[in-house]
Residue, then its C-alpha position, 0 to 999 in steps of 0.5 A: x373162682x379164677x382171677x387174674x390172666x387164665x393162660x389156657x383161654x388165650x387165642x392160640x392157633x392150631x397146627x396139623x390134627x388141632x394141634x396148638x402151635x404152642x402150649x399156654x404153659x410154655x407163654x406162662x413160663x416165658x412170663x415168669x422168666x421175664x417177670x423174674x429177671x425184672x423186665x416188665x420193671x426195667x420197661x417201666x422205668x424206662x418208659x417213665x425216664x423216657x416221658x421225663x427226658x421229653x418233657x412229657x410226664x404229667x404227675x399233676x394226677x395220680x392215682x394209687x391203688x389200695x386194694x393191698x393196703x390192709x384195712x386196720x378194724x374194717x376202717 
């Protein structure tokens, strides 16, 4: 069973003799790093601040995600 993103799987061109111009660890790795040093957070948080600024966050919906959220006796 796989879930999440399956790194192999992505769309990669090929070189000479079908060789991948680049390997999906390589991607995988490069994500890691960014997912390290906070990007994706400061992108979120960016976008987020920017929508504020312009008057364009709509918080009158939100929806939240439990599917971390332990359930106490199967409640």
């Amino acid at each position: 069973m796989h879930t999440g993103c399956q790194w192999k799987e992505l769309p990669i061109e090929k070189i000479h003799f079908g060789q991948p111009e680049i390997h999906h660890t390589r991607i995988f790795r490069t994500f890691q790093r960014w997912q390290k040093d906070g990007c994706f957070k400061s992108i979120f948080v960016g976008t987020v601040h920017s929508l504020f600024q312009n008057n364009l966050l709509d918080t009158s919906i939100v929806h939240g995600d439990g599917s971390t959220t332990p359930s106490k006796k199967g409640w």
